[in-house]
KOLTITOR-275932 format. One record per residue: residue number from 1; y, z, x of N, C-alpha, C in turn. Coordinates in Angstrom, 3 decimals. Last residue first. Example, Ala and Ser with C-alpha at 12.3 -4.5 7.8 and 13.67 -1.06 7.14 Angstrom:
% residues 2
resi 2&n_Y -2.250&n_Z 7.080&n_X 12.850&ca_Y -1.060&ca_Z 7.140&ca_X 13.670&c_Y 0.030&c_Z 7.870&c_X 12.900 .
resi 1&n_Y -5.690&n_Z 7.800&n_X 13.190&ca_Y -4.500&ca_Z 7.800&ca_X 12.300&c_Y -3.300&c_Z 7.800&c_X 13.200 .
***
This chain:
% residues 97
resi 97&n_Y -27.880&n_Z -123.024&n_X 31.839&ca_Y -28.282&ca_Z -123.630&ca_X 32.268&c_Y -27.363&c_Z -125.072&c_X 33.512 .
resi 96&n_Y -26.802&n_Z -120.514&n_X 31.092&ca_Y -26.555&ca_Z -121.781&ca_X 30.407&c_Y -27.030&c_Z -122.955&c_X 30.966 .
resi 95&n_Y -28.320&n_Z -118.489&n_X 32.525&ca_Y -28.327&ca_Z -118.466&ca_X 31.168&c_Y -28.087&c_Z -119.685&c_X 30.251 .
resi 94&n_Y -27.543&n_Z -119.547&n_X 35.048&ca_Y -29.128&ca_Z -119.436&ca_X 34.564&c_Y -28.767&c_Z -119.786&c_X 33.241 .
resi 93&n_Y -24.716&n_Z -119.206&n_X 35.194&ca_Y -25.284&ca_Z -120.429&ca_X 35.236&c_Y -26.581&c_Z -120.379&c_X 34.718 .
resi 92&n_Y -24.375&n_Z -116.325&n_X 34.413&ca_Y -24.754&ca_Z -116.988&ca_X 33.381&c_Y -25.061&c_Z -118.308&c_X 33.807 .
resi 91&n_Y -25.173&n_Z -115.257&n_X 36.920&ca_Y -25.843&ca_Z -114.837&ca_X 35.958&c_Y -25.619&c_Z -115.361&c_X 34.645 .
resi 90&n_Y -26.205&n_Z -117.635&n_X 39.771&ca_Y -25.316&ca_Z -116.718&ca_X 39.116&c_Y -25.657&c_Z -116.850&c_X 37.599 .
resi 89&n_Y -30.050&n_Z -118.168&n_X 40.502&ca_Y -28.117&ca_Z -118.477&ca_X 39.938&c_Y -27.297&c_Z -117.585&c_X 39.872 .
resi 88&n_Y -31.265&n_Z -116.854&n_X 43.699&ca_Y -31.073&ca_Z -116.645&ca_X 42.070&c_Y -29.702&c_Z -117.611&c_X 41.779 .
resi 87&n_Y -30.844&n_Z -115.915&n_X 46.382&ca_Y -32.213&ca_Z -116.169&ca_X 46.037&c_Y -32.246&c_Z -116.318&c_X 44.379 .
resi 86&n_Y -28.384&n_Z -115.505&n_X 47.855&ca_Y -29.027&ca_Z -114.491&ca_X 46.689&c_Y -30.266&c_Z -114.835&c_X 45.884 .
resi 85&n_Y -27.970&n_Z -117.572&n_X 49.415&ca_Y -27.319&ca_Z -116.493&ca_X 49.939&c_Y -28.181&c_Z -115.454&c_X 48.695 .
resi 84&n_Y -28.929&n_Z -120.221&n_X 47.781&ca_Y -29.215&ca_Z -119.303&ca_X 49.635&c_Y -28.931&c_Z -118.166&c_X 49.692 .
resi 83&n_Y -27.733&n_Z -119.732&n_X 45.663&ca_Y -28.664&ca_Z -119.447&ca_X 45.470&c_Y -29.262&c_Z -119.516&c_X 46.980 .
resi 82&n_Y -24.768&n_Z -120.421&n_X 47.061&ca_Y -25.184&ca_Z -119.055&ca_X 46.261&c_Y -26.504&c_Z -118.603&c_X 46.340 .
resi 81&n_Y -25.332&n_Z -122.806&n_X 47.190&ca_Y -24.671&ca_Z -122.248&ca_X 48.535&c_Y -25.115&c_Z -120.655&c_X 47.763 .
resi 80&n_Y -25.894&n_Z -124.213&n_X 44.926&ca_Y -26.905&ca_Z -124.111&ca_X 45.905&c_Y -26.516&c_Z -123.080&c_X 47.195 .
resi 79&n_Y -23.075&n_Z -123.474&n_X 44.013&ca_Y -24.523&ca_Z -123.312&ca_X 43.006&c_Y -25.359&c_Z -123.065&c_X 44.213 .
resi 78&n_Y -21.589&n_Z -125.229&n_X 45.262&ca_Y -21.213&ca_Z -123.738&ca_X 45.435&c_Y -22.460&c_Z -122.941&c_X 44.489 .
resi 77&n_Y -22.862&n_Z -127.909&n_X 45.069&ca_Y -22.862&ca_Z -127.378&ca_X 46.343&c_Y -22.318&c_Z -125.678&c_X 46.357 .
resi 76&n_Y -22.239&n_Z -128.396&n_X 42.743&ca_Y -23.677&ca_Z -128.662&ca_X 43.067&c_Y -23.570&c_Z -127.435&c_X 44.777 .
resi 75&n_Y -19.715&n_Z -128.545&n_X 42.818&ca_Y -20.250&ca_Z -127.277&ca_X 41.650&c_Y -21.312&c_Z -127.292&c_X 42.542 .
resi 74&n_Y -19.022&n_Z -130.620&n_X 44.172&ca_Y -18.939&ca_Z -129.305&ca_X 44.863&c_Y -19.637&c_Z -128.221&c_X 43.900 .
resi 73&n_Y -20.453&n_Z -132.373&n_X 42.854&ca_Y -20.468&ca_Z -132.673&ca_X 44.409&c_Y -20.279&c_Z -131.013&c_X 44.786 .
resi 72&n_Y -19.034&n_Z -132.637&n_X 40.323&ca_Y -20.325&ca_Z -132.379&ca_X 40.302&c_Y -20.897&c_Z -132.326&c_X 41.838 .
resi 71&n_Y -16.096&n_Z -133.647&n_X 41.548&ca_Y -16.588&ca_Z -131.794&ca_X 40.779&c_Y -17.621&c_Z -131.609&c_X 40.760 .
resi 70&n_Y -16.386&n_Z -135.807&n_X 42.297&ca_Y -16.222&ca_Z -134.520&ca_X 43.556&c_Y -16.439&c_Z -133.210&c_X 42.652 .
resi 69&n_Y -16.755&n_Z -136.885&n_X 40.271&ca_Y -17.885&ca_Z -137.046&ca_X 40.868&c_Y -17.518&c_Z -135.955&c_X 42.109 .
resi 68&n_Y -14.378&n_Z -136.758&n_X 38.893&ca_Y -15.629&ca_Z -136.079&ca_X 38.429&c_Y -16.878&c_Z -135.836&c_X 39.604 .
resi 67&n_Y -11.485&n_Z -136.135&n_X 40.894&ca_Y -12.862&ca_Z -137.014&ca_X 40.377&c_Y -13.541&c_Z -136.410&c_X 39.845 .
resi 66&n_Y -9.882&n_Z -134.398&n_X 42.439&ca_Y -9.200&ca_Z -135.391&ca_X 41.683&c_Y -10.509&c_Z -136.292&c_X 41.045 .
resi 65&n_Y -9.453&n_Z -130.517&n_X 41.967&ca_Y -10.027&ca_Z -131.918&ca_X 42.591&c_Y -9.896&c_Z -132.930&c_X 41.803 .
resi 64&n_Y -8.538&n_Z -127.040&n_X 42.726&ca_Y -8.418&ca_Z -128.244&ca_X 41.977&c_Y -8.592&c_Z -129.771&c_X 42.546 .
resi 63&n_Y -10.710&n_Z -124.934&n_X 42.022&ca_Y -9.955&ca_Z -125.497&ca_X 43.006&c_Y -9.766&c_Z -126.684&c_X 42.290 .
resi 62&n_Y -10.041&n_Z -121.312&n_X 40.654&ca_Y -10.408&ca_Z -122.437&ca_X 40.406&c_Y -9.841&c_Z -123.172&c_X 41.674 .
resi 61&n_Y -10.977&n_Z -117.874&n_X 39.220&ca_Y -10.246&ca_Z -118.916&ca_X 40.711&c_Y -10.518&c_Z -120.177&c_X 40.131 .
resi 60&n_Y -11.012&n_Z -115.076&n_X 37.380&ca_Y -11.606&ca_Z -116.647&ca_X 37.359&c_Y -10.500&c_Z -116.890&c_X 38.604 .
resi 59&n_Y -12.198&n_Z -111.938&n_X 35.625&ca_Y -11.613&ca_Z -112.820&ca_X 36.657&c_Y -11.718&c_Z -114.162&c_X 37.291 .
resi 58&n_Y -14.346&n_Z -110.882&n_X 34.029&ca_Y -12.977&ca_Z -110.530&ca_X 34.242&c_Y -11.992&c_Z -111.398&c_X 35.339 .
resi 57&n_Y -17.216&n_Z -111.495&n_X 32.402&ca_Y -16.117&ca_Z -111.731&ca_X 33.460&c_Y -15.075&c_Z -111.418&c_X 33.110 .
resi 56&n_Y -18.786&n_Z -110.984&n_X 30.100&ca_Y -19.009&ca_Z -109.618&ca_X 31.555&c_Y -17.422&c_Z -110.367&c_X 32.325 .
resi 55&n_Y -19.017&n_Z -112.864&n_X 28.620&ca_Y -18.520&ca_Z -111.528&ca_X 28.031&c_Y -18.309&c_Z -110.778&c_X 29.291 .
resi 54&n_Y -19.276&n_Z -115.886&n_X 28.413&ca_Y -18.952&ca_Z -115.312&ca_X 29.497&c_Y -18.807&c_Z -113.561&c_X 29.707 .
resi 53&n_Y -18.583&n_Z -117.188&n_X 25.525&ca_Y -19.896&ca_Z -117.327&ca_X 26.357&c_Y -20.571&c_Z -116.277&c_X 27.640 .
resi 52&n_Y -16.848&n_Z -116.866&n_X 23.735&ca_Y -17.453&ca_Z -116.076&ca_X 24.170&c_Y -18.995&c_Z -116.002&c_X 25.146 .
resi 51&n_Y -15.831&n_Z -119.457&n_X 23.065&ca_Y -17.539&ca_Z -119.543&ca_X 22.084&c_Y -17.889&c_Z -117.749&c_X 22.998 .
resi 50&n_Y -13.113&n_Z -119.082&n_X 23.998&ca_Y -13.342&ca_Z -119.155&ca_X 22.485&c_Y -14.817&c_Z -118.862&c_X 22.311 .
resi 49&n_Y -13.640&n_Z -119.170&n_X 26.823&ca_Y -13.475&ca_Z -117.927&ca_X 26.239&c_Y -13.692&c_Z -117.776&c_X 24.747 .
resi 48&n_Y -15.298&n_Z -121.429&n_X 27.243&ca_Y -15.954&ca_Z -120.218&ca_X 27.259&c_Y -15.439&c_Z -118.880&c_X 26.457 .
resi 47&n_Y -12.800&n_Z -122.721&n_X 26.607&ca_Y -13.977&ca_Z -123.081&ca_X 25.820&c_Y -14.828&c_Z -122.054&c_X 25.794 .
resi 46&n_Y -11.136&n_Z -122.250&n_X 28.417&ca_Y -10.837&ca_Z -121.515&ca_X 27.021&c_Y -11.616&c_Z -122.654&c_X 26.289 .
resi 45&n_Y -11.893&n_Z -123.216&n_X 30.531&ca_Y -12.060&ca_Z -121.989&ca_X 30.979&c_Y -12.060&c_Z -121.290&c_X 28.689 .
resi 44&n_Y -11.925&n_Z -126.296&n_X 29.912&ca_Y -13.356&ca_Z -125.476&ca_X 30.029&c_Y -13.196&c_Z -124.110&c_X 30.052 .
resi 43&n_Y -9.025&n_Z -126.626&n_X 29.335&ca_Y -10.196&ca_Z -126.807&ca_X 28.455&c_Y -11.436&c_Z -126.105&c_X 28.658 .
resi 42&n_Y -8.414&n_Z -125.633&n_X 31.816&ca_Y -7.656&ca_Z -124.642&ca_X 31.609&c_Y -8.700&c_Z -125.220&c_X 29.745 .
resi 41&n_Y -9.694&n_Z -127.880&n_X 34.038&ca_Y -9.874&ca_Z -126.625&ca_X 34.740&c_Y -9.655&c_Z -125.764&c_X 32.832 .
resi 40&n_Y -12.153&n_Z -129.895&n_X 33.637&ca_Y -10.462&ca_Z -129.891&ca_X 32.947&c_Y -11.146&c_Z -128.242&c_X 33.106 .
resi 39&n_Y -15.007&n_Z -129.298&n_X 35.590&ca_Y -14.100&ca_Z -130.047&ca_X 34.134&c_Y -12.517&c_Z -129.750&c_X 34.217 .
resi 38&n_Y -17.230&n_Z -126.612&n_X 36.447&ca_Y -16.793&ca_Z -127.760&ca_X 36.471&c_Y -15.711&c_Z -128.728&c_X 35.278 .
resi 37&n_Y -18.392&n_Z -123.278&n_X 36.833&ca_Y -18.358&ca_Z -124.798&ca_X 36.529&c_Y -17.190&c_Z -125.609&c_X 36.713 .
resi 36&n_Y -20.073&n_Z -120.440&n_X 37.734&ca_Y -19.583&ca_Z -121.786&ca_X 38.542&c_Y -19.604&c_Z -122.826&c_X 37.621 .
resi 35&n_Y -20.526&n_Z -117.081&n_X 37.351&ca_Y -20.724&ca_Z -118.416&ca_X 36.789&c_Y -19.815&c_Z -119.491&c_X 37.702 .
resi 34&n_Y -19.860&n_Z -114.855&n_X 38.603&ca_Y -21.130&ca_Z -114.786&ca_X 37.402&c_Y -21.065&c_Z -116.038&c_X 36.771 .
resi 33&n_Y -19.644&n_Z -113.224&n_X 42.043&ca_Y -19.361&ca_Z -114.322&ca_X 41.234&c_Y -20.779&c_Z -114.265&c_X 39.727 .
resi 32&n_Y -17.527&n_Z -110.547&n_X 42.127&ca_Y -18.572&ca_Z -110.665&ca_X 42.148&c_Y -18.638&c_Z -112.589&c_X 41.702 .
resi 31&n_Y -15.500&n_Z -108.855&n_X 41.393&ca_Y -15.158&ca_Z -110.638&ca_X 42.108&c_Y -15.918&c_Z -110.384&c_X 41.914 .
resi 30&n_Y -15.600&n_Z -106.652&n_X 40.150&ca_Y -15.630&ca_Z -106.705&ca_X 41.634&c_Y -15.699&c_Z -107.797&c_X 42.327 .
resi 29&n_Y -15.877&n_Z -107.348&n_X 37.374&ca_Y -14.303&ca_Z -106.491&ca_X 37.652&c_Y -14.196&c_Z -106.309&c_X 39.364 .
resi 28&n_Y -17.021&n_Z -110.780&n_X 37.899&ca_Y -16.817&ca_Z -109.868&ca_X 37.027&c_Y -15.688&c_Z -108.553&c_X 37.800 .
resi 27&n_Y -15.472&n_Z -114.194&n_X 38.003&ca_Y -16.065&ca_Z -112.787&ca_X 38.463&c_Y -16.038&c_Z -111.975&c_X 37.519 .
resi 26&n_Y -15.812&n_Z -117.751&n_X 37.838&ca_Y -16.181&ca_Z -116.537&ca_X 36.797&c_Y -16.455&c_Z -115.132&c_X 37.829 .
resi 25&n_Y -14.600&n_Z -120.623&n_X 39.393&ca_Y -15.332&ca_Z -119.679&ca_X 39.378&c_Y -15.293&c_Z -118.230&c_X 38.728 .
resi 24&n_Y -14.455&n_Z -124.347&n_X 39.140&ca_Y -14.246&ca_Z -122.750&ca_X 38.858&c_Y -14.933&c_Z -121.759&c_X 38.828 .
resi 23&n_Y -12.845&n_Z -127.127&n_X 40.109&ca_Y -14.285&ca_Z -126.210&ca_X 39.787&c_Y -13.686&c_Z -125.085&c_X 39.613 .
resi 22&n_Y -11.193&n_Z -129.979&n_X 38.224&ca_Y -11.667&ca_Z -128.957&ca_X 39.292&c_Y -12.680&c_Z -128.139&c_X 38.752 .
resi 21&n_Y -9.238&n_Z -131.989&n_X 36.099&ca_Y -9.858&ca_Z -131.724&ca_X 37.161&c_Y -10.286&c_Z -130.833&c_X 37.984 .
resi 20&n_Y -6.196&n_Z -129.886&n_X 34.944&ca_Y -6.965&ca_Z -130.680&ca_X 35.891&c_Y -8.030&c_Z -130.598&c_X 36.523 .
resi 19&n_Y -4.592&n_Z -128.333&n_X 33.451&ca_Y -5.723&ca_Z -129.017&ca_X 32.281&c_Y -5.802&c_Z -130.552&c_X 33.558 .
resi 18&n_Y -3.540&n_Z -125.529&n_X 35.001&ca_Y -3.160&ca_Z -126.864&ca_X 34.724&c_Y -4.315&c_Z -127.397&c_X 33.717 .
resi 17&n_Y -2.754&n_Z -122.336&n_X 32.548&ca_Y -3.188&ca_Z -123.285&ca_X 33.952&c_Y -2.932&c_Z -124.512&c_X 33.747 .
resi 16&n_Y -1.594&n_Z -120.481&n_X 31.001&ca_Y -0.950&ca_Z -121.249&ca_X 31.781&c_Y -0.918&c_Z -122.349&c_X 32.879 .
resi 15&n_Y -3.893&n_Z -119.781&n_X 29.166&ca_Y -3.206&ca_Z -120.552&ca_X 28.504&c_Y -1.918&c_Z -121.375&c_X 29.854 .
resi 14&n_Y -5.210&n_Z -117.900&n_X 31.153&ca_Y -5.859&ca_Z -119.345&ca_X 31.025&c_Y -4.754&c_Z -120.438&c_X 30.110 .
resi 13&n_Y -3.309&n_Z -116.053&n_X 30.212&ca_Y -3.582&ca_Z -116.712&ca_X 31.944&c_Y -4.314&c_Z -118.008&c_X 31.715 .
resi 12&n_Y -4.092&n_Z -115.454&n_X 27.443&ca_Y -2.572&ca_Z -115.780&ca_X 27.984&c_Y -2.297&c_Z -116.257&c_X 29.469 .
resi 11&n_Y -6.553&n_Z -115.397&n_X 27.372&ca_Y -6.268&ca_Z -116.516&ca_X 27.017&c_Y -5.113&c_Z -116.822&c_X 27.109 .
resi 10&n_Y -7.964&n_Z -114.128&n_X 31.027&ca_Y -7.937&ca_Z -113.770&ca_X 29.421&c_Y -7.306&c_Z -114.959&c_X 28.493 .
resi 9&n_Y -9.270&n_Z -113.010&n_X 33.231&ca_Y -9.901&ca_Z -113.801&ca_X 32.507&c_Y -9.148&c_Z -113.370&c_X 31.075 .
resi 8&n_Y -6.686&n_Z -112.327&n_X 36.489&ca_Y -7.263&ca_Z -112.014&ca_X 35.175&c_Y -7.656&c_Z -112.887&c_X 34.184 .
resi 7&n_Y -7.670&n_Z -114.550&n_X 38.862&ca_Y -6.539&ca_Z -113.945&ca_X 38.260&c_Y -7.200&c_Z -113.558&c_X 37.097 .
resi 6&n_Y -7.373&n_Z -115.241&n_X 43.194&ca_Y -8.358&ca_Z -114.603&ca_X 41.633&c_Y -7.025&c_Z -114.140&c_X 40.511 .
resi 5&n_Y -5.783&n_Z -118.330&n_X 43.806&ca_Y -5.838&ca_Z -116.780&ca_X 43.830&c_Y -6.659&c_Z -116.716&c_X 42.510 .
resi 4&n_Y -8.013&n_Z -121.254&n_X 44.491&ca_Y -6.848&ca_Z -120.803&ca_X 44.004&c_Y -7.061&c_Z -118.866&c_X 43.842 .
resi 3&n_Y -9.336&n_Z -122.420&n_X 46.975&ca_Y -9.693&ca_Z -121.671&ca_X 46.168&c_Y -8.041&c_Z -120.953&c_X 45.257 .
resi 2&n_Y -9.024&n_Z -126.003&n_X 48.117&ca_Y -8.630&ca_Z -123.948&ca_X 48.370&c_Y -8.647&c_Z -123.962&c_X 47.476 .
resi 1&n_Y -10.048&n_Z -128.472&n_X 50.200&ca_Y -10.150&ca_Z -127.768&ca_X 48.925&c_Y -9.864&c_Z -126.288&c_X 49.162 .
***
């Protein structure tokens, strides 16, 4: 699994991705990470962007994977790998639970 290049969060970049399978990740203007999910990479990213869920990010990666069950496998695992490293979710996983 590779992390695809960081690229600006907006709806003309998200409008070019694939609509596969994979995880993703939300930075704000310093990568920072502020959310981790899962799904139809280029549906979920311009779901957040439409309901505005995400307001602070500026920047998204994604990897792309062929199962659901490997997306909930690795979300689970870049969630828990975080909350080692920073004792907390990232700042909207909390929020959205």
């Amino acid at each position: 699994m590779t992390w695809s290049t960081w690229w600006s969060y907006n709806q003309n970049m998200v409008s070019t991705d694939p609509d596969e399978l994979g995880v993703y990740e939300l930075g704000d203007e310093s990568k920072n990470t502020m959310y981790y999910g899962k799904g139809k990479i280029k549906t979920r990213l311009m779901d957040h962007l439409n309901k505005k869920e995400c307001p602070l990010a500026r920047y998204y990666r994604y990897e792309k994977l062929s199962t659901e069950a490997e997306c909930e496998r690795r979300e689970k695992e870049l969630i828990e790998n975080y909350m080692r490293i920073h004792g907390k979710y990232p700042m909207y996983n909390e929020r959205m639970g």
